[in-house]
ROLUMLO-30274 format. One record per residue (C-alpha): residue in one letter; x, y, z. Coordinates in steps of 0.02 Angstrom, whole numbers, plus 32768, in hexadecimal, padded with zeros to 4 digits. Layout:
// residues N
AXYZ;...
***
This chain:
// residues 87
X7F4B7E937F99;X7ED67E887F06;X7E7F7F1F7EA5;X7DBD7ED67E78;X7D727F2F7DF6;X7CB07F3B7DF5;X7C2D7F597D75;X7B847F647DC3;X7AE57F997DB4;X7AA280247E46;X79EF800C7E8E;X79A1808A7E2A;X79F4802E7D80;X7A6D80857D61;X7B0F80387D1E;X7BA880777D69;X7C4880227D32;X7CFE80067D66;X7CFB80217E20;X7D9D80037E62;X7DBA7FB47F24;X7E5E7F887F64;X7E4A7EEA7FE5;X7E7A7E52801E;X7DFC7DC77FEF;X7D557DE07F76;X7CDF7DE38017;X7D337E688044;X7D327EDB7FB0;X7C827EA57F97;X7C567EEA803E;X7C947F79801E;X7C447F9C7F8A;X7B907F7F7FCA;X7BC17FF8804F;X7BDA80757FB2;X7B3C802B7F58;X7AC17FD97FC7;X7A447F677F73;X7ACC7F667EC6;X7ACE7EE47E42;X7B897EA47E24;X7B8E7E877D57;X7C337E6F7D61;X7CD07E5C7DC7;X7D917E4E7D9D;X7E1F7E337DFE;X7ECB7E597DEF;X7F577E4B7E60;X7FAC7EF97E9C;X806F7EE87EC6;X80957F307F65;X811B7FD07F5C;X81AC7FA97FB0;X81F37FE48047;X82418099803E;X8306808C801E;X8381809080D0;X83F8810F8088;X846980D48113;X8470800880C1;X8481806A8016;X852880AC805A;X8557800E80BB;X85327FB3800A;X85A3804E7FA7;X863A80578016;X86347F878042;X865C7FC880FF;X85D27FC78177;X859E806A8198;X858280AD8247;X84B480E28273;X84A481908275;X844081728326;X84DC81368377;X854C81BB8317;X84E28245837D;X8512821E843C;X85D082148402;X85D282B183B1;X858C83028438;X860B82AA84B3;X869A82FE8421;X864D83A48448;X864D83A284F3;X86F883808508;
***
């Protein structure tokens, strides 16, 4: 994703400056600005590429990556621990 940053000028004149829209192409971000602003004047536009966050951490690889063992899911440890209880 990119972040455009606009400087424009609103239909009635006035200047309003560093709008920010997250999107994937120019066209796009542009379109959504004139949603915002119909009938604006772009003075100026800047792009800058956004890094994307990164997934959220699998405690359960953390511990397989720890201990160097594969650990067991705690989805499958469920059904055997209620087989353990039952008997």
């Amino acid at each position: 994703m990119v972040r455009y940053r606009f400087n424009i000028r609103t239909r009635s004149g006035q200047r309003v400056d560093n709008i920010q829209i997250l999107a994937a192409a120019e066209s796009d971000a542009e379109r959504r600005l004139r949603q915002m602003y119909h009938q604006c004047e772009i003075i100026e536009c800047q792009a800058r590429a956004v890094q994307s966050q990164a997934d959220p951490l699998d405690l359960e690889g953390v511990i397989e990556i720890i201990s160097n063992e594969p650990v067991m899911p705690s989805s499958l440890l469920d059904p055997l621990r209620n087989e353990a209880r039952a008997h």
